[in-house]
N, CA, C and O of each residue as an XYZ file, in Angstrom:
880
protein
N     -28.598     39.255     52.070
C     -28.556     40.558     52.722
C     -28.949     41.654     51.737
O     -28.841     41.511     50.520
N     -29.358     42.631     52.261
C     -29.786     44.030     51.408
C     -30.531     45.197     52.616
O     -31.164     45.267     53.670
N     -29.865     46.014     51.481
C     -30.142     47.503     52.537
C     -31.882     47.876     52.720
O     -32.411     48.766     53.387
N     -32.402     46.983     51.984
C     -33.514     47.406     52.563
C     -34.410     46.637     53.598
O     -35.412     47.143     54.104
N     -33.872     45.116     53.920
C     -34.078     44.107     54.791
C     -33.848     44.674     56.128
O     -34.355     44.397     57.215
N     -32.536     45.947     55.616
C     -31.959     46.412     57.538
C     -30.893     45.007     58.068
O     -30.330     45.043     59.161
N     -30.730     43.713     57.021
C     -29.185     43.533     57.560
C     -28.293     43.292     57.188
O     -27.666     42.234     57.230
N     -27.970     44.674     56.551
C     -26.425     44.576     56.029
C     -25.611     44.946     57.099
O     -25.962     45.470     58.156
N     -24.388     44.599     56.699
C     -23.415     44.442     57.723
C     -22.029     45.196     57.725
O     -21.195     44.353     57.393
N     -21.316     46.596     57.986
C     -20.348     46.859     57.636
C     -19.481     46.118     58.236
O     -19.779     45.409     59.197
N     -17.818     46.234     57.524
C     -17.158     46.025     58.152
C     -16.577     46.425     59.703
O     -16.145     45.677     60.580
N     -16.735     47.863     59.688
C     -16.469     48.441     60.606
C     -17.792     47.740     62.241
O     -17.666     47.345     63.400
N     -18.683     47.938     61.434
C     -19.519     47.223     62.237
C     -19.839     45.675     62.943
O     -20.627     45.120     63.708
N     -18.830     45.457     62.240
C     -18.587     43.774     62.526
C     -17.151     43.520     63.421
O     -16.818     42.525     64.066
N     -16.506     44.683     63.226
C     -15.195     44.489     63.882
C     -15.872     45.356     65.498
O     -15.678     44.701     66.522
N     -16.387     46.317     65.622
C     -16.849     46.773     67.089
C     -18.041     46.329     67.743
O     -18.250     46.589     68.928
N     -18.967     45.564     66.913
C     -19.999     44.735     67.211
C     -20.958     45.445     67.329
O     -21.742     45.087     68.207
N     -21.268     46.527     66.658
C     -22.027     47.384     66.897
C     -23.442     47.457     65.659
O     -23.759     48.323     64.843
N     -24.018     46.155     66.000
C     -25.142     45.935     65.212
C     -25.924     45.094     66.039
O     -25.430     44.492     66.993
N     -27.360     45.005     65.661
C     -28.393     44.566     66.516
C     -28.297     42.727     65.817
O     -29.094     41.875     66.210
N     -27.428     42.482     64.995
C     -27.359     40.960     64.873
C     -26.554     40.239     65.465
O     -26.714     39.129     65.971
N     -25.356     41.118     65.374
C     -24.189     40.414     65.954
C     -24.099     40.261     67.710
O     -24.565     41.190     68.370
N     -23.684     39.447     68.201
C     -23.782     39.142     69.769
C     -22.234     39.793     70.177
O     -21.776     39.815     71.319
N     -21.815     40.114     69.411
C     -19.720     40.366     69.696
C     -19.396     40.924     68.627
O     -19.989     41.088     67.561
N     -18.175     41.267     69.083
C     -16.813     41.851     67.866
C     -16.548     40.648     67.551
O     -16.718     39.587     68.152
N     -16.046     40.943     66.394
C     -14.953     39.752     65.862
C     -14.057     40.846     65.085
O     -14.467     41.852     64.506
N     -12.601     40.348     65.232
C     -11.524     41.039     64.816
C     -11.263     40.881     63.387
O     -12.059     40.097     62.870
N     -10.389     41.383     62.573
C     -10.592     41.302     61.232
C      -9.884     39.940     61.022
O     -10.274     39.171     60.143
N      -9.059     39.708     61.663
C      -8.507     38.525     61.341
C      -9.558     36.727     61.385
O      -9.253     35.613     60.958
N     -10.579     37.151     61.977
C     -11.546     36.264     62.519
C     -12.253     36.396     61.264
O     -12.588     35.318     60.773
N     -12.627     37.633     60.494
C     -13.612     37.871     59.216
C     -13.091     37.130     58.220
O     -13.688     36.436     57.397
N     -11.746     37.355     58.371
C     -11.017     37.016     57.083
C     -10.791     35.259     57.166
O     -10.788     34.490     56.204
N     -10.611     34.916     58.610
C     -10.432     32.746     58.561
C     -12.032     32.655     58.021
O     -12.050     31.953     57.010
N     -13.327     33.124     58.363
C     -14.625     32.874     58.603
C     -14.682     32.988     56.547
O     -15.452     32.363     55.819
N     -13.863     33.742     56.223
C     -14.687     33.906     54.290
C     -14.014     32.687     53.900
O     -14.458     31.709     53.297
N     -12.682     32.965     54.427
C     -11.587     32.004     53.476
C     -12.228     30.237     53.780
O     -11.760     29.190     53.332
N     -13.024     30.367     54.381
C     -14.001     28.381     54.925
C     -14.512     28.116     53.912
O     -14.681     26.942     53.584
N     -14.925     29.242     53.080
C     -15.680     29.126     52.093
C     -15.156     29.552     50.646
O     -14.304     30.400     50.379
N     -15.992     28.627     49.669
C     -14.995     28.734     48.220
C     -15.601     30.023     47.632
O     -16.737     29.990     47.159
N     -14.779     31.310     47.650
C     -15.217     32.063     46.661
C     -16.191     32.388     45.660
O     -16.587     33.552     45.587
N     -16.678     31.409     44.790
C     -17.867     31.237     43.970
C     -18.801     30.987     44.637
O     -19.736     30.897     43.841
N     -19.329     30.728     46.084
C     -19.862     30.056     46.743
C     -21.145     31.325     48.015
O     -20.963     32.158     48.902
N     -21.826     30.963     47.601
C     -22.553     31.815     49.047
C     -22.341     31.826     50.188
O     -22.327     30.776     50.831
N     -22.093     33.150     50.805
C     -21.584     32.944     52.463
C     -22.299     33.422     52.920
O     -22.701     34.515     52.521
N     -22.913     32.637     54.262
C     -23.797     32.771     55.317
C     -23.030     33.604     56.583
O     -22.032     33.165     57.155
N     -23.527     34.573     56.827
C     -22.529     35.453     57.736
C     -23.488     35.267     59.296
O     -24.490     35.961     59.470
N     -22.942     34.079     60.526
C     -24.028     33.624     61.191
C     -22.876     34.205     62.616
O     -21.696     34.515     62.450
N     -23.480     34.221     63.698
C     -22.842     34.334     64.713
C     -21.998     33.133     65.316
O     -20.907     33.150     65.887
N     -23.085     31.801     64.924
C     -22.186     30.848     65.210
C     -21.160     30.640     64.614
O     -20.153     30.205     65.174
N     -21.245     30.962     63.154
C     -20.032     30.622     62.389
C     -19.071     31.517     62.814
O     -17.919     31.092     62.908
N     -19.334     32.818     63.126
C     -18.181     33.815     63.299
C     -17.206     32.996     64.778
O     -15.992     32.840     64.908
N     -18.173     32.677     65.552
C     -17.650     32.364     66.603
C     -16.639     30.671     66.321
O     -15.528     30.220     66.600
N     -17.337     30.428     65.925
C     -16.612     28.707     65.092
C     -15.487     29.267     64.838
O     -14.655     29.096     65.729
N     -15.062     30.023     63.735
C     -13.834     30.422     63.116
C     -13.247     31.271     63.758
O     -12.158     31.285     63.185
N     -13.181     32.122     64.682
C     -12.555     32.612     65.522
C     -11.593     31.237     66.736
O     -10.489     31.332     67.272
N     -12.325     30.420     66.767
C     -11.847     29.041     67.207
C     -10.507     28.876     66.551
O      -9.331     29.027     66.883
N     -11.521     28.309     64.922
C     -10.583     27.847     64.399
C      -9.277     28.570     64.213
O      -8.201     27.973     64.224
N      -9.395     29.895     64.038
C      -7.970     30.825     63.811
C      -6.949     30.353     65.019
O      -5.767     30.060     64.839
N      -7.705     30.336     66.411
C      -6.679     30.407     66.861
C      -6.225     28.518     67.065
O      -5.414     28.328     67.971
N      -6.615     27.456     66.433
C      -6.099     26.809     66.787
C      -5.381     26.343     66.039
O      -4.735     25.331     66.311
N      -5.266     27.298     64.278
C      -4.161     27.066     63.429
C      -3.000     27.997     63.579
O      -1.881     27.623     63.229
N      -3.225     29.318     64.135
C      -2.399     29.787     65.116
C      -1.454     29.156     65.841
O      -0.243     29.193     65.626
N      -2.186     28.400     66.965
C      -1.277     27.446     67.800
C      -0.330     26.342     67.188
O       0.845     26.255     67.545
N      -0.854     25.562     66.318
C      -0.312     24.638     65.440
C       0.853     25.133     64.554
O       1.746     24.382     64.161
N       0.769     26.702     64.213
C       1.687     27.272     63.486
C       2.643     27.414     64.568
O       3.617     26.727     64.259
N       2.893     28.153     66.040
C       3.868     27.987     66.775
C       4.235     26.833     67.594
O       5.291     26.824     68.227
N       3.428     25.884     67.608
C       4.181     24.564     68.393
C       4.822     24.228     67.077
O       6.029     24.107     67.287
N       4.527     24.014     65.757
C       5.424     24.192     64.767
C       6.852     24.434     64.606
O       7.783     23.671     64.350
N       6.780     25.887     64.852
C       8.067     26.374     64.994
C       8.982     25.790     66.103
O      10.171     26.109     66.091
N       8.510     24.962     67.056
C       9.282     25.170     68.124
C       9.739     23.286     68.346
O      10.457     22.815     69.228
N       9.004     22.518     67.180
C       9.657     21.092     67.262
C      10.838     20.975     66.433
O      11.264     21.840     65.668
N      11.268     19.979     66.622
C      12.141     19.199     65.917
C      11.969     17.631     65.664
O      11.248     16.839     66.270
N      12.803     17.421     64.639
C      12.221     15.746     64.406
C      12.162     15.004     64.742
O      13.361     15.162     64.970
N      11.939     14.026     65.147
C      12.285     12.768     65.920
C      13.694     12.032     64.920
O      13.917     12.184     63.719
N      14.369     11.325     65.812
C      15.452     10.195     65.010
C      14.177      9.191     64.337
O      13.049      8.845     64.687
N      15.129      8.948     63.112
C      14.646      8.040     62.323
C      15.046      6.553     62.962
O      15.915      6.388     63.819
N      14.277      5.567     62.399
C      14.895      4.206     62.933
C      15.794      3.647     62.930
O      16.148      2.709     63.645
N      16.344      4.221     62.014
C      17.759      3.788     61.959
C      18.634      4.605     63.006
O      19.661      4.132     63.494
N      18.230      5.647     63.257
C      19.136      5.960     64.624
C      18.668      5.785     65.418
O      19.502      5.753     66.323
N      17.610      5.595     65.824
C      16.864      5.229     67.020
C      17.232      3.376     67.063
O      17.042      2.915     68.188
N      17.594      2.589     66.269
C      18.167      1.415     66.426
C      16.704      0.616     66.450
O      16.551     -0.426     67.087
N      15.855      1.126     65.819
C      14.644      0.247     65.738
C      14.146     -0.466     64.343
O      14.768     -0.278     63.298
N      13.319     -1.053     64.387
C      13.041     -1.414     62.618
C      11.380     -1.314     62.635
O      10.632     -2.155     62.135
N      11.021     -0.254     63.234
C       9.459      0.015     62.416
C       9.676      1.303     61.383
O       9.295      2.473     61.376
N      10.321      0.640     60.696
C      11.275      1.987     59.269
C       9.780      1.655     58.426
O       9.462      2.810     58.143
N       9.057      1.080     58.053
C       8.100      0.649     57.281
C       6.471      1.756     57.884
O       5.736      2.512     57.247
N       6.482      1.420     59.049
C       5.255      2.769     59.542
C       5.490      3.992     59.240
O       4.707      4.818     58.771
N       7.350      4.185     59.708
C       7.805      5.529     59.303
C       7.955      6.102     58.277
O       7.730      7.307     58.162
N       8.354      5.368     57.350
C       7.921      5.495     55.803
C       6.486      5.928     55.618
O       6.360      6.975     54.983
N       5.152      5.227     56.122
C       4.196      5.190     55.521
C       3.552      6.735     56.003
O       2.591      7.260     55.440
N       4.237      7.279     57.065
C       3.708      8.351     57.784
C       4.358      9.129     56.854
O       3.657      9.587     55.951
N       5.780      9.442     56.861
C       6.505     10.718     55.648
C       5.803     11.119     54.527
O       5.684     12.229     54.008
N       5.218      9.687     54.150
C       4.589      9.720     52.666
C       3.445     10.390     52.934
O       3.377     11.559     52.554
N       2.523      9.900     53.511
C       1.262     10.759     54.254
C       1.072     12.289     54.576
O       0.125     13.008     54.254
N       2.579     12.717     55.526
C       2.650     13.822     55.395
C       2.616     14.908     54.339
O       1.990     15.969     54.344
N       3.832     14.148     52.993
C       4.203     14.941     51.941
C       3.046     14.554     51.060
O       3.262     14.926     49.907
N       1.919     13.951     51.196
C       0.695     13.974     50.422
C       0.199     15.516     50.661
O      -0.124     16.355     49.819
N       0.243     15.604     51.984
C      -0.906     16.653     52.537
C      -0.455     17.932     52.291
O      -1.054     19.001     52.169
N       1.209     17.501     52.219
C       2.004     19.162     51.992
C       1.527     19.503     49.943
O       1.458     20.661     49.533
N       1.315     18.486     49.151
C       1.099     18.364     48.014
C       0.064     19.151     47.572
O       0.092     20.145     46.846
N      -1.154     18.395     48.272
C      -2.180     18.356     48.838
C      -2.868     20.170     48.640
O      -3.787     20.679     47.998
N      -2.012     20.569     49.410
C      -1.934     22.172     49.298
C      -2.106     22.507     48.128
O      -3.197     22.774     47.622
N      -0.822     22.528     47.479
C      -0.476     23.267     46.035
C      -1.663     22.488     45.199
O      -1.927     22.915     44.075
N      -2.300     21.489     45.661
C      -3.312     21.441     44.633
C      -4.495     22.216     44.385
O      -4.878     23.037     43.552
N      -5.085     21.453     45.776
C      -5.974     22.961     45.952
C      -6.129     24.358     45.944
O      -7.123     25.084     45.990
N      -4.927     24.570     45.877
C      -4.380     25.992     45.840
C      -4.495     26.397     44.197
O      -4.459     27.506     43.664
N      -4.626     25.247     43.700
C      -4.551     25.273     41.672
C      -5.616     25.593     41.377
O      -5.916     26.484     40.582
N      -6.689     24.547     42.295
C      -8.269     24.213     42.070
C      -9.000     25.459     42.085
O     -10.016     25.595     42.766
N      -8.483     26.445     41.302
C      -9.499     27.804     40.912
C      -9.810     27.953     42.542
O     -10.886     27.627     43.043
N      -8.656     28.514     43.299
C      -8.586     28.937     44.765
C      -9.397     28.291     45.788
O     -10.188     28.714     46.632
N      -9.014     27.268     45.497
C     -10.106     26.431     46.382
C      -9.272     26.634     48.293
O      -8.468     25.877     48.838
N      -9.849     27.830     48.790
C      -9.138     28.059     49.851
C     -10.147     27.087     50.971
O      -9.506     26.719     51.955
N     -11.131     26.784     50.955
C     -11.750     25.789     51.292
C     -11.280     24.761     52.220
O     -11.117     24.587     53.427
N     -11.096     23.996     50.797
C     -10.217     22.775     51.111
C      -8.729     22.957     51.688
O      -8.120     22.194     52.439
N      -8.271     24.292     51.078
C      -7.159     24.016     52.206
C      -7.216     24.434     53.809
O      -6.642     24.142     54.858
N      -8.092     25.156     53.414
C      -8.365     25.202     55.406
C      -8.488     23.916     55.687
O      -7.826     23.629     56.684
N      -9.095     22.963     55.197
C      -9.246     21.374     55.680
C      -7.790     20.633     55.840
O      -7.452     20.061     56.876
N      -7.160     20.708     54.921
C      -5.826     20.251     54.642
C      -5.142     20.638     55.918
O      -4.930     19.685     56.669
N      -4.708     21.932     56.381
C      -4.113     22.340     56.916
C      -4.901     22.240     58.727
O      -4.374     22.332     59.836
N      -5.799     22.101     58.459
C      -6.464     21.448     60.336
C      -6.241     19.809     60.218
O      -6.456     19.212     61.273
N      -6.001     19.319     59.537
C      -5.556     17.774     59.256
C      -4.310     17.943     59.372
O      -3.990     16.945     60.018
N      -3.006     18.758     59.116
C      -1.998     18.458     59.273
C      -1.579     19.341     61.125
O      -0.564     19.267     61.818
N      -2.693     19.974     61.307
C      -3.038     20.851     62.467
C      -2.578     19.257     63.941
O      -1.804     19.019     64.869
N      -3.714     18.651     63.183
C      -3.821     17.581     64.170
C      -2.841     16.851     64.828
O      -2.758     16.403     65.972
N      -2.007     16.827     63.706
C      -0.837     15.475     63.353
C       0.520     16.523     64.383
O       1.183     16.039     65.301
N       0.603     17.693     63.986
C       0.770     18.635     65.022
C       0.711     18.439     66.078
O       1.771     18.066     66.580
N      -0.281     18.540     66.843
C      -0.713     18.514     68.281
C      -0.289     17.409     68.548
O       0.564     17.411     69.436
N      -0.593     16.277     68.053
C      -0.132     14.808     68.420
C       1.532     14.800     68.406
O       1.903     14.477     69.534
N       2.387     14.983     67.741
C       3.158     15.391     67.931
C       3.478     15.801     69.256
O       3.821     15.057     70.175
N       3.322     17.214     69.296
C       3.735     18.027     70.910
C       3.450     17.464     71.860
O       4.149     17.620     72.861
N       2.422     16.684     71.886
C       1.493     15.893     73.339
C       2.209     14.458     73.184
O       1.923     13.713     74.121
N       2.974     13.955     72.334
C       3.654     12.784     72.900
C       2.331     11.609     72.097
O       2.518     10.399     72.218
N       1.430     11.973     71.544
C       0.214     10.919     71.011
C       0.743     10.109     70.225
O       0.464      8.912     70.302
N       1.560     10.558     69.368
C       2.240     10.448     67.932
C       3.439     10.671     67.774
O       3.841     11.817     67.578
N       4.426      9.398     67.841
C       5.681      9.804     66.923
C       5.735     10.780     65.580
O       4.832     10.841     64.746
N       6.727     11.380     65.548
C       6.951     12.300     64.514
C       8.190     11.606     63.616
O       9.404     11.760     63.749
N       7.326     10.657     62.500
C       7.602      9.548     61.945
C       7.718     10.406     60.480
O       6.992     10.117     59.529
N       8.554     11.313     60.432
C       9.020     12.013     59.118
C      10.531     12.686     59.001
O      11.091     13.333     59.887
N      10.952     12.429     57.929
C      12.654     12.564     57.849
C      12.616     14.397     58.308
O      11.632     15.037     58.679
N      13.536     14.711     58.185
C      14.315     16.004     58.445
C      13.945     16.712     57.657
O      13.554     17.803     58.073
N      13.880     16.434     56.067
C      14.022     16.881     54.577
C      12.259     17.678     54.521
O      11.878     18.825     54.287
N      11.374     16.080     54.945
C      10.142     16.424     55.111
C       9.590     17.179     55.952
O       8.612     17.808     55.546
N      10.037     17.372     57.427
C       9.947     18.587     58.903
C      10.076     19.426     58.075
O       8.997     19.739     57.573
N      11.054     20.031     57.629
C      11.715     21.057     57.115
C      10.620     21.924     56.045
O      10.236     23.093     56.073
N      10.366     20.966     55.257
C       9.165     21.291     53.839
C       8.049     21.425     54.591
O       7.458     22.468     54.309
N       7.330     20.549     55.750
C       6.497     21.013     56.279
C       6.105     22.448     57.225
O       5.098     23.156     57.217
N       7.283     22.512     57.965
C       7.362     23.759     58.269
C       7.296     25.130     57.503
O       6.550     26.024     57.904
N       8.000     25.261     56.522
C       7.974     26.022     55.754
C       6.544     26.650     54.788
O       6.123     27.779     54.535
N       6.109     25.253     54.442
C       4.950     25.177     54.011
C       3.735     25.404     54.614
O       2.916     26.049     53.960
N       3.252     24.793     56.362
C       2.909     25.672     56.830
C       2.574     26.885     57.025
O       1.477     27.445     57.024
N       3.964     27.362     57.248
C       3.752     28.936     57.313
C       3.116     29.788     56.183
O       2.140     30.531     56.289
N       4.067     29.464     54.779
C       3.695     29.807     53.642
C       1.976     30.047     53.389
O       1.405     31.071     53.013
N       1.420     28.753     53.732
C       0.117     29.111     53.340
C      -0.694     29.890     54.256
O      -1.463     30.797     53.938
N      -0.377     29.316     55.793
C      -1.003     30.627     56.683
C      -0.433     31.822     56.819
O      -1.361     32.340     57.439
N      -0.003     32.283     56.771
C       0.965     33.755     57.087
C       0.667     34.351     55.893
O      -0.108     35.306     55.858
N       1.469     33.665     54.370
C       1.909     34.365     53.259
C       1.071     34.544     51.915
O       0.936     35.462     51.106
N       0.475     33.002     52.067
C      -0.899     33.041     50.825
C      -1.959     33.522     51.520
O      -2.566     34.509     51.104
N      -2.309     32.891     52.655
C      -3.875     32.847     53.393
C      -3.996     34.541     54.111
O      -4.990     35.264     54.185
N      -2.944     34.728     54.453
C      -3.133     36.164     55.198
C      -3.051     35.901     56.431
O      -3.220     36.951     57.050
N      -2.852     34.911     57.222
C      -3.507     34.738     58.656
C      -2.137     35.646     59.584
O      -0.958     35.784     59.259
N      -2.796     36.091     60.680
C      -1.769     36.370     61.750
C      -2.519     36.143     62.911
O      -3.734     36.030     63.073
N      -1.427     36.089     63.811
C      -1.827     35.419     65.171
C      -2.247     36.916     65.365
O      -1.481     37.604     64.690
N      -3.102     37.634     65.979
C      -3.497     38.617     66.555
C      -2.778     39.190     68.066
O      -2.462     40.316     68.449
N      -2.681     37.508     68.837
C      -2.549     38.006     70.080
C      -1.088     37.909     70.347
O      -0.550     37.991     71.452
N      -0.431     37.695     69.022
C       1.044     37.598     69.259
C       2.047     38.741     70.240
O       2.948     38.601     71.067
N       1.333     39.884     69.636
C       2.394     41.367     70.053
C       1.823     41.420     71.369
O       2.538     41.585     72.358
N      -0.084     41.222     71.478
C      -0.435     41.029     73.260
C       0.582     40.497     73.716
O       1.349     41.249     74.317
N       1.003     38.843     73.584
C       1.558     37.638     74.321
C       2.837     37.932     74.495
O       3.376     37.278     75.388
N       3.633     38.850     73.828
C       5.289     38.904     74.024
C       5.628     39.153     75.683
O       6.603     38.691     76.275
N       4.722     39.878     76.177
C       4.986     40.265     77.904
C       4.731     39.339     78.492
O       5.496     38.727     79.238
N       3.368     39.031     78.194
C       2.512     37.954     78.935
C       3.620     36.776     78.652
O       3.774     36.023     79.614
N       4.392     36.500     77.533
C       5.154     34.985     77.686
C       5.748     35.197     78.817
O       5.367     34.316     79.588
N       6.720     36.126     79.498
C       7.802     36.020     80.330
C       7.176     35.808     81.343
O       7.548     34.891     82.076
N       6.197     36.485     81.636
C       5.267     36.439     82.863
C       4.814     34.481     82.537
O       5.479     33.581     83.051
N       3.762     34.254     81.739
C       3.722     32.610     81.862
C       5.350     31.822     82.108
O       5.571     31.106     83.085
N       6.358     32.109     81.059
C       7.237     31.484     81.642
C       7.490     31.248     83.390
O       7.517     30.187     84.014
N       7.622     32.365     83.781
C       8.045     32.040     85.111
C       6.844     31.309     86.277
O       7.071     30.965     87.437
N       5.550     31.224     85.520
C       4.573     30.669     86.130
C       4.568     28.924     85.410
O       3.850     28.036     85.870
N       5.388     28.756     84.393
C       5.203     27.545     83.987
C       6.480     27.103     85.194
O       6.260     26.127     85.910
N       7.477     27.696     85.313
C       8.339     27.470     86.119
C       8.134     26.820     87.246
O       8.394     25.636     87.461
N       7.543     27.795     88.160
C       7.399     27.525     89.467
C       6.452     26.539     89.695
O       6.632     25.759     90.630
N       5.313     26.435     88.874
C       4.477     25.390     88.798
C       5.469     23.872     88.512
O       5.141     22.883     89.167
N       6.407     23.778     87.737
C       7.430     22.732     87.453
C       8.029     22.303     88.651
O       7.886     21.181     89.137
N       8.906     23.494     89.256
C       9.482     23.207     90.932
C       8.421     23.024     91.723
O       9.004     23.120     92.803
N       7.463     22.860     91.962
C       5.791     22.794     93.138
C       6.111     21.074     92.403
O       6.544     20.213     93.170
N       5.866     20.727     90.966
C       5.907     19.350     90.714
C       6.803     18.246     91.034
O       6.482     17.078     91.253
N       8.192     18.862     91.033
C       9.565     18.585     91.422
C       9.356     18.555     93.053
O       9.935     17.867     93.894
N       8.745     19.139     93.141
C       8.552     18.664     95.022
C       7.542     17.943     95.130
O       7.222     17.837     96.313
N       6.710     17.248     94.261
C       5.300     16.762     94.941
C       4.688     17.093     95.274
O       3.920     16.339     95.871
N       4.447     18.271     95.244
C       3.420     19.691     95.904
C       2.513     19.882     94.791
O       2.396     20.977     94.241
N       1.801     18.743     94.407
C       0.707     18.797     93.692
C      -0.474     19.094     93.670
O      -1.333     18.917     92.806
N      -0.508     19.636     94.816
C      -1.845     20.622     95.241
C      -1.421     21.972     94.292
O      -1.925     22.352     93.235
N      -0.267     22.562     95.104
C       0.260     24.008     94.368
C      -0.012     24.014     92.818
O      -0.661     24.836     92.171
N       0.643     22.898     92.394
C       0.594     23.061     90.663
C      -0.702     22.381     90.223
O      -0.774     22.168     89.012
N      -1.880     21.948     91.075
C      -2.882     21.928     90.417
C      -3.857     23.119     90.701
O      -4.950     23.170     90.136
N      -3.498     23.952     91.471
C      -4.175     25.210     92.058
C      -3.754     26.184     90.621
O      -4.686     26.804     90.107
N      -2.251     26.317     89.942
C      -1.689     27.092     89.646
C      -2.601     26.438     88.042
O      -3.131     27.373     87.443
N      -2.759     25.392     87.527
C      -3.089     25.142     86.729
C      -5.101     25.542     86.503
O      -5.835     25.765     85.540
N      -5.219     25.473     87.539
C      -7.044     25.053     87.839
C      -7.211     27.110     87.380
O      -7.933     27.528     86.475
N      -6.439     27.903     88.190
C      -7.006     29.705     88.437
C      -6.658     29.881     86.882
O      -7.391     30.574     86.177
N      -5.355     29.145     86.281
C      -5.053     29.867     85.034
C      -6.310     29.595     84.225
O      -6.889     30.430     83.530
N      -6.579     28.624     84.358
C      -7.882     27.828     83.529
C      -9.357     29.193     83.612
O     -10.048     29.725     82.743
N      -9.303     29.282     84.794
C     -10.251     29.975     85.240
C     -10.225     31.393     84.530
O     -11.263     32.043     84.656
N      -9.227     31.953     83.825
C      -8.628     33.293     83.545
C      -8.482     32.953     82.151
O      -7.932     33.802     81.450
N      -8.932     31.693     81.510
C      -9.156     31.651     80.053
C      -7.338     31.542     79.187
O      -6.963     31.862     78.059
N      -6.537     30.883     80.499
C      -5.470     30.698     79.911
C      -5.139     28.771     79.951
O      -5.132     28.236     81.060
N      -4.973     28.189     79.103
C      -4.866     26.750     79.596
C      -3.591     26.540     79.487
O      -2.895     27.234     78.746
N      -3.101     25.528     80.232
C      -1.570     24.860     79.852
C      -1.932     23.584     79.313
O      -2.952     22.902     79.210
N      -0.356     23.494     78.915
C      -0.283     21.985     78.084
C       1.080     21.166     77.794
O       1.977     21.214     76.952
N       0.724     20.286     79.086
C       2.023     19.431     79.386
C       2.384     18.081     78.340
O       1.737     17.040     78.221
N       3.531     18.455     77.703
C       4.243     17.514     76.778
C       5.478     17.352     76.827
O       6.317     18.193     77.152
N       5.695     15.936     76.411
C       7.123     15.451     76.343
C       8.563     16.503     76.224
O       9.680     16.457     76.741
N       7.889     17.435     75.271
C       9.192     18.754     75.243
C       8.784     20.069     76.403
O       9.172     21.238     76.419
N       8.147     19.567     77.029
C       7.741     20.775     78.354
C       6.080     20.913     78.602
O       5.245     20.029     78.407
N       5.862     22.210     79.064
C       4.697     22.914     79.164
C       4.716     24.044     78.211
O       5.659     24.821     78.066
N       3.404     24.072     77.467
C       3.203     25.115     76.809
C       1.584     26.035     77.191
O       0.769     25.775     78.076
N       1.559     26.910     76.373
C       0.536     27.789     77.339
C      -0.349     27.955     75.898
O      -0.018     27.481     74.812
N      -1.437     28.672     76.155
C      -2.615     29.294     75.203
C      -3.979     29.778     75.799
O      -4.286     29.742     76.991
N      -4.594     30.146     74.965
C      -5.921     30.699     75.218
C      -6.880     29.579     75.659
O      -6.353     28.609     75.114
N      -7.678     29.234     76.138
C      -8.783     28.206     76.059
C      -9.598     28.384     75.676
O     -10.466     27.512     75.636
């Protein structure tokens, strides 16, 4: 880029979209997941697709950060009265690699990079989780460190915030009572209703997402 090419890019201009390159706004929080992809020492390509890619991605470490907050662990095998203690082991360990994993890269002369990778890998294990894909085959000690850690790096090192959080505080009560009634329409077999109620939300760029600990809601 350079001012005499004609495309440089302000900030301000990137947040209201008010340049003949950009196709959209992107919010600052979208600028800031879109640099941090990339290692510091490193050349950044400032593309529409990418802006739009990482605007993705924000919000789906976003999401991962509050279905986060809102699990709990599974019983271990020994209270669960089972003996695949040996998978469950091999998963804890796995986990607390990735929580490690972090602080390394985090050493690696800011390799924020790689931890965006790290952290959409433990993103995953997440989702699987909430959706019932995946036992949540890690002690209490380890939930606990993961959670924390989580947050730590998105929120507190990385900078990230959910944007649409302070939007969503109204809008939750309002989805609540639509996850509701859609639940009683299911509870009756009236599966037309709750696939109508599911199909318009879709349509309105809101998706649901039915798991073992309920329904949860988001952007699509």
């Amino acid at each position: 880029m350079g001012k005499s090419y004609g495309n440089t890019i302000t900030l301000n201009e990137m947040f209201t979209g008010a340049h003949a390159l950009l196709e959209q706004a992107y919010s600052p929080m979208t600028v800031r997941f879109f640099i941090l992809q990339t290692h510091y020492r490193s050349t950044l390509d400032f593309t529409n697709m990418g802006l739009q890619a990482a605007e993705k991605g924000l919000q789906r470490l976003m999401n991962a950060n509050a279905i986060l907050k809102g699990l709990t662990p599974d019983p271990s095998p020994k209270e669960r009265g089972t003996a695949d203690s040996e998978s469950f082991r091999k998963e804890d360990e796995a986990v607390k690699k990735l929580i490690a994993d972090l602080h390394d890269q985090m050493n690696d002369d800011l390799n924020t990079a790689m931890v965006m990778a790290t952290l959409f890998e433990l993103s995953g294990k997440i989702n699987a989780w909430k959706n019932g894909q995946q036992q949540m085959s890690v002690t209490p000690e380890t939930f606990q460190l993961l959670k924390k850690t989580f947050y730590d790096f998105t929120e507190v090192i990385l900078g990230l915030k959910d944007e649409s959080a302070a939007d969503n505080s109204n809008m939750d009560d309002v989805m609540q009572l639509v996850i509701s009634l859609r639940k009683q329409a299911r509870e009756k077999k009236d599966f037309a209703t709750s696939d109508i109620i599911r199909d318009e939300l879709l349509k309105a760029g809101i998706q649901l997402k039915d798991g073992k600990d309920g329904t949860s809601w988001g952007k699509s």
